[in-house]
N, C-alpha and C positions, 0 to 999 in steps of 0.2 A: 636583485638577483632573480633569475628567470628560475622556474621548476623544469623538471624536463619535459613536460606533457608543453609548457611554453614554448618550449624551446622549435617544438613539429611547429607552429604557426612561420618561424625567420627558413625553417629549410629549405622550400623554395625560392624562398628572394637570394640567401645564399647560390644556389646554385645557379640561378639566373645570371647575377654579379658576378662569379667565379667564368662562367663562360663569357662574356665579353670582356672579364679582365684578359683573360687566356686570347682570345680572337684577336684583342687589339692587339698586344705584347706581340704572337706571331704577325701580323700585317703588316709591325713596325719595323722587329728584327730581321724576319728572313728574307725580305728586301731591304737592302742600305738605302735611306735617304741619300740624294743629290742634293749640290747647296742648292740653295733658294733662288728661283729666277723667274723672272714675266708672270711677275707676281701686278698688280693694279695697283696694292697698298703702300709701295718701297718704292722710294728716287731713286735706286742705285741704277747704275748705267745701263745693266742689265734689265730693267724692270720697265713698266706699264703707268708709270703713274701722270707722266706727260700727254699722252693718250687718252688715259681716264679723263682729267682735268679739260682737255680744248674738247671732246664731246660732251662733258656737262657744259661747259660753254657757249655749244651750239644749238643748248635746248633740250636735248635728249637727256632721258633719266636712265641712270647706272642702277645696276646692282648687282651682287654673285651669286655663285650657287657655290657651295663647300662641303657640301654631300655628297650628291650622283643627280646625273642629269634627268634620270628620273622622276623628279621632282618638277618637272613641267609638266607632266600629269593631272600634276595637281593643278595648274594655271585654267583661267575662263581660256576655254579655243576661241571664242568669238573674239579675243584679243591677241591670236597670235601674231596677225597681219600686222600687228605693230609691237614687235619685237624680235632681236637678233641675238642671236648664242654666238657668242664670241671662245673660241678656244685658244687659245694665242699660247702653240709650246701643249703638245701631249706627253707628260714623262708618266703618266701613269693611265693604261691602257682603259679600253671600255669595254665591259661586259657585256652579252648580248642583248641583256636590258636596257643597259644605257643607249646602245644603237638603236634598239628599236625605237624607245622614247623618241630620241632624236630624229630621225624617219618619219614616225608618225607627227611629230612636230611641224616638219616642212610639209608633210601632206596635207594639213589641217591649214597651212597659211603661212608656217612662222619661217625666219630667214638663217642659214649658218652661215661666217664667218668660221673656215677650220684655217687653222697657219700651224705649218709642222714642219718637219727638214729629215732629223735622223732618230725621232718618238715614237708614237703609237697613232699617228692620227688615222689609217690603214685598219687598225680594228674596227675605228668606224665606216669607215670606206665601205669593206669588203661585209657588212652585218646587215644590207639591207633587207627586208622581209617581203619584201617587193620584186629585186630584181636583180642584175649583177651590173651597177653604172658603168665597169669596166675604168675606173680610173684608179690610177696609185699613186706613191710617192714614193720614190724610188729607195730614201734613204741612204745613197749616196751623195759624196758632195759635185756638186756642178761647177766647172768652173771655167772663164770667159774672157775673151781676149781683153775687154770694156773693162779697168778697173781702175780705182783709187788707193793709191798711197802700195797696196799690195793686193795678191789674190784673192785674199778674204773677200776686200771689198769693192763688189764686181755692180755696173750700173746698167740698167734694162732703159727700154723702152715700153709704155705701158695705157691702153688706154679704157675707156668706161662706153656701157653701148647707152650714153644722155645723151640729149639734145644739143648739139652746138659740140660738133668732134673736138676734141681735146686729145695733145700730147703730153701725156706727163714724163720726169723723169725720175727714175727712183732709185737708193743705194741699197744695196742687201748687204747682209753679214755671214757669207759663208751658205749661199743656200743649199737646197737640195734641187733637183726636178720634180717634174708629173708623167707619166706614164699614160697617156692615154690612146689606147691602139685603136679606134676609127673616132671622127667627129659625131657619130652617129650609133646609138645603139638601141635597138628598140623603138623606144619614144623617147628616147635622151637625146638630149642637144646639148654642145659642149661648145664656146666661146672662147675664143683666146683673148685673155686681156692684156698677157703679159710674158715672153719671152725672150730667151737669152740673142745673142747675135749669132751670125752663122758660124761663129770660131769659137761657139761653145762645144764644153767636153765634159763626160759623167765619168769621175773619177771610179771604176769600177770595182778596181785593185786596194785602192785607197792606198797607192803611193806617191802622191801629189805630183806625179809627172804623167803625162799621154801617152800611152803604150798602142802601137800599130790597131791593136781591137778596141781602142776606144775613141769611136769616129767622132768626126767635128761636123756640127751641125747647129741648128736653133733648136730647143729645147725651151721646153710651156712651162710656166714658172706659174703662172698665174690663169683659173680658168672659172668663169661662169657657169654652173650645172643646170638647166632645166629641164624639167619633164613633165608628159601628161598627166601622169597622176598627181603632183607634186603642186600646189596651189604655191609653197614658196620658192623659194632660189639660195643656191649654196656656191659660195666662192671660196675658193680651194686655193692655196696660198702657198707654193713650198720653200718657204722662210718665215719663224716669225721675226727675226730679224728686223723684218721692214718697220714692225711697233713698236720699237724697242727705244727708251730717252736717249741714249748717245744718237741716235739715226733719224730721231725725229724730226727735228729743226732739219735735217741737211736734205739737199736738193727740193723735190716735191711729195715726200713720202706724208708729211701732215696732211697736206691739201687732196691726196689721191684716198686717203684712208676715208678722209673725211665726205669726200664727195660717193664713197663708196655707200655708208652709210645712206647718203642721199637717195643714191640709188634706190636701195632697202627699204628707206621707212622716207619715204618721200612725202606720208602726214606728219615725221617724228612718231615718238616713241622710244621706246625701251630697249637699249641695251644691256643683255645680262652675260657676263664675264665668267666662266668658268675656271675659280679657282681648284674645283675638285682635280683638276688633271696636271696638279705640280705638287712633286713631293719635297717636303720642307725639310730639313734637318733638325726641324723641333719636334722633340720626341711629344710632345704636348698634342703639337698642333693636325699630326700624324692622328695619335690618338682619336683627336676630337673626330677627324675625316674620318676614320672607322667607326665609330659611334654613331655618327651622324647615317651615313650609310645604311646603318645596321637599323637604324630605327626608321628609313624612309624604304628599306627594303621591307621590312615589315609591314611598311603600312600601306605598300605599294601593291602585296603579293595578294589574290585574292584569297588563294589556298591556306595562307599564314594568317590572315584578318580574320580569316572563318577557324580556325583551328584554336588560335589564343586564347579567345573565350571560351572555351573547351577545354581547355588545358587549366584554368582560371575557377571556372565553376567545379573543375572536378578536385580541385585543391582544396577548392572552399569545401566542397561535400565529404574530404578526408579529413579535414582541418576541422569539420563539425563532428564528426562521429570520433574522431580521437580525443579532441581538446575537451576536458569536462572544465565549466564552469572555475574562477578560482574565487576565494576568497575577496572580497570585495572593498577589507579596509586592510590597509600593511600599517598604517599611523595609531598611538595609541592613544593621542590625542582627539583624532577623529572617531573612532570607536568610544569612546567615551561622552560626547555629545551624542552620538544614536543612539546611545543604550541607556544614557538618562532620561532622551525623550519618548523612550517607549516604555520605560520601568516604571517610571512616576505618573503613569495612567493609569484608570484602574483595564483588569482584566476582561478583553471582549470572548473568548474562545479561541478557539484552535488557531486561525489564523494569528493571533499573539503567542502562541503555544511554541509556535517556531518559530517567531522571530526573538524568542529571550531566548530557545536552545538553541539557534546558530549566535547569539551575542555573548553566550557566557562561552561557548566552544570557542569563538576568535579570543575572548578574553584569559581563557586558559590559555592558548598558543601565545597570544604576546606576552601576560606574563612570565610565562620561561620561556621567550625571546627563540620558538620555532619557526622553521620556516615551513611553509605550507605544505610542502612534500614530506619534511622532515614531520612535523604534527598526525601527514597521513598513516604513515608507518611505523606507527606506537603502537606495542603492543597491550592487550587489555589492562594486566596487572599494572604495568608501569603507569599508565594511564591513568585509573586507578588511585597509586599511591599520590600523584601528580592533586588531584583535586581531594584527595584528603576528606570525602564530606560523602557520608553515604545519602543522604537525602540528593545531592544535587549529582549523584552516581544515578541511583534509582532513576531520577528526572528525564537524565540523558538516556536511559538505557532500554526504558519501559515504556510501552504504548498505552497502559491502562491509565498513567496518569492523567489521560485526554480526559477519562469521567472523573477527575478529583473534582471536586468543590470550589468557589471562589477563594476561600478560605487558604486552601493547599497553596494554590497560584501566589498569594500575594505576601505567603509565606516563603514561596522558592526566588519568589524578586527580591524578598530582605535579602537574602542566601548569597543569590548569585550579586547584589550588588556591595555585598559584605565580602565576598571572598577575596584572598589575596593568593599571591604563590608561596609555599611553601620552605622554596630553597633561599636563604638569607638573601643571596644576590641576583633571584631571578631568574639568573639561568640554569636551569636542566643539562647537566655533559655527560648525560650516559649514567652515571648515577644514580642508584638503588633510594631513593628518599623513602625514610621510615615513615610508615603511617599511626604517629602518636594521636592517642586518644584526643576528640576535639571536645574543648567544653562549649557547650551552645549556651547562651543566652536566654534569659526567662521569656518566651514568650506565649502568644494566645493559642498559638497551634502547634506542636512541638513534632510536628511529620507523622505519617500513617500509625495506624496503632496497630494493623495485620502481620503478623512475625514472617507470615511467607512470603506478604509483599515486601520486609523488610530485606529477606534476606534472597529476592529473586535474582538480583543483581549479578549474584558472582555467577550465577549459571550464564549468562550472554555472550553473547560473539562475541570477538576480539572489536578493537573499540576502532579500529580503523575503517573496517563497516559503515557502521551508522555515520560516522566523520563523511565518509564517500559517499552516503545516500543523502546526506545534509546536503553535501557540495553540490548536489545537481540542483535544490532548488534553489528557489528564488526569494524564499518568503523574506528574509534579513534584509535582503538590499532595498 
């Protein structure tokens, strides 16, 4: 059982825990998760993991982020040039941080891979710290005279700027467009890898028919981004569609993905998959992406890094000036081995002087079964009738006893290792216990023979005093 002077050291960890119980709970609720999809980990039709699996087989090493993209911060830059951030599917937007990481990332060397349709990939887009690329993604659906089976599944033509031109061809699921209003902005250059036929149309209405304002044209599905500043290169995708296990195998969408990579990391290298930008319908798994966040935004911020330990030491420095010392044994078993091996010595001075008067002060509190705070708040008299013994009253109560004699000492060690508790069963409840006459035993020293020193005792503070001036040291332990 904790005292309450205890209790101020858990206040802050409470309140800490209470705020990210709180933060995740809202992060979870008051956005609804979406089912689960273009996830790496899951076969299902909808997912990444046929993908994942033919790029570990070409060499490349996989892994994710499940935090914030932020966390590439943390990566050697001397290793970006061989790695690629794969976003496949934005259902949960990027913060300005997240972009900029990501910006800074390509600027340093490293490559994106964004594939979006009707998401957030647009957060990233538009957050660079650089410049305005000028491209979007329309987020509406596209759709084209070229298709299988039905509208959904509409087929481009698409090619890569390597060596030895290649026509690939590819099936989409429902894509979206790109947006980009000149090939030139700045020092930006924009490549076409990959668009619709000229009898494409952007559904703008979203009533899955062509209304006179929504003209037929070729429309960019697919675009290479480079720029001056920019050491790496970002292919802008608008479907993920294209990575997805039902569409993998069919036509050349494995062989184009894969050759894309090529492109990219043409020593090999590192593909890492961004799981942080899909929200799961497992309340668990939600949770942990806010947690995780929360602890790589913190370690990310420089302002938060610098503040924490500040927030940390000045806890500690209230958490010092509040907390006093507690009592050092709660066992009476263990109490019991310390105070026979320091009883059964003989008497060195003062330094032994306190450590028998904090061993018999624990040994009063255990025997009537107090608890520390409870023990503090005894009043004198009760106190008092409690130890029953005016010699080992006087002991506890009086500073003169420091010049007793050897004699006195080793006379208050029989005392205090003779004493027992009063009440039949030990415990103290509040109850007046009578102070009957004690008969003492014959011995060489029978306590002070001065009537004033005898009887100085009842003049003294209340006993909860000298209990609280004991508790601060150290000499017992």
């Amino acid at each position: 059982m904790f005292s309450r002077r205890e209790n101020w050291v858990f206040l802050p960890v409470v309140i800490i825990i209470l705020i990210l119980l709180f933060y995740t709970l809202f992060s979870v609720y008051i956005s609804p998760p979406n089912r689960p999809q273009l996830s790496i980990y899951s076969d299902n039709w909808s997912d990444l993991s046929e993908c994942r699996n033919a790029i570990l087989e070409r060499g490349y090493k996989t892994s994710s982020i499940v935090s914030t993209p932020t966390i590439l911060e943390k990566f050697d830059v001397e290793e970006y040039a061989n790695m690629v951030y794969m976003a496949i599917g934005v259902e949960r937007e990027y913060s300005e941080d997240d972009a900029h990481a990501l910006w800074e990332f390509v600027r340093d060397g490293g490559n994106i891979i964004l594939a979006d349709d009707f998401g957030h990939g647009n957060s990233f887009l538009t957050n660079s710290p650089y410049y305005n690329p000028d491209v979007r993604i329309s987020n509406k659906r596209l759709f084209d005279q070229n298709f299988i089976k039905n509208t959904k599944f509409i087929t481009i033509n698409a090619t890569l700027p390597v060596p030895g031109y290649r026509r690939y061809e590819l099936i989409l699921n429902e894509p979206s467009a790109l947006e980009i209003k000149s090939t030139y902005y700045s020092n930006t250059f924009f490549t076409t890898l990959a668009a619709s036929s000229s009898g494409g149309w952007v559904d703008e209405n979203e009533n899955e028919v062509r209304d006179p304002r929504e003209l037929k044209g070729s429309y960019e599905i697919i675009t290479l981004l480079q720029d001056k500043q920019l050491k790496g290169k970002i292919i802008i995708i608008s479907d993920p569609g294209l990575f997805i296990n039902d569409n993998w195998p069919l036509l050349d969408n494995w062989r184009y993905i894969l050759d894309m990579l090529g492109l990219l990391l043409p020593a090999g290298g590192e593909v890492i998959f961004d799981e942080s930008r899909h929200i799961n319908e497992n309340t668990f798994e939600n949770s942990r992406h806010v947690l995780y966040s929360g602890l790589i935004y913190l370690t990310s911020t420089i302002w938060i890094i610098l503040l924490v330990p500040i927030i940390i030491i000045s806890f500690t420095i209230i958490i010092g000036v509040k907390i006093k010392p507690q009592y050092a044994w709660r066992n009476r078993n263990l109490l019991e081995a310390k105070y026979l091996n320091i009883l059964n010595y003989p008497y060195e001075g003062p330094y032994d002087y306190y450590q028998i008067h904090g061993i018999f002060l624990e040994k009063v509190r255990l025997g009537y079964g107090f608890e520390p705070e409870e023990f503090r708040e005894l009043d004198r008299d009760t106190f008092y009738k409690l130890i029953g013994d005016e010699y080992l009253i006087e002991f506890l109560t009086q500073n003169y006893v420091l010049n007793r004699n050897l004699e006195y000492f080793n006379f208050i060690k029989r005392r205090v290792l003779d004493w027992e508790p009063r009440h039949p069963d030990g415990r103290y409840f509040g109850r007046a216990v009578e102070a009957e006459p004690i008969e003492h035993e014959p011995s060489e020293y029978e306590g002070p023979t001065d009537d004033s020193s005898n009887q100085a005792f009842v003049k003294e503070q209340p006993i909860n005093k000298f209990i609280r001036e004991f508790d601060n040291r150290n000499y017992w332990r």
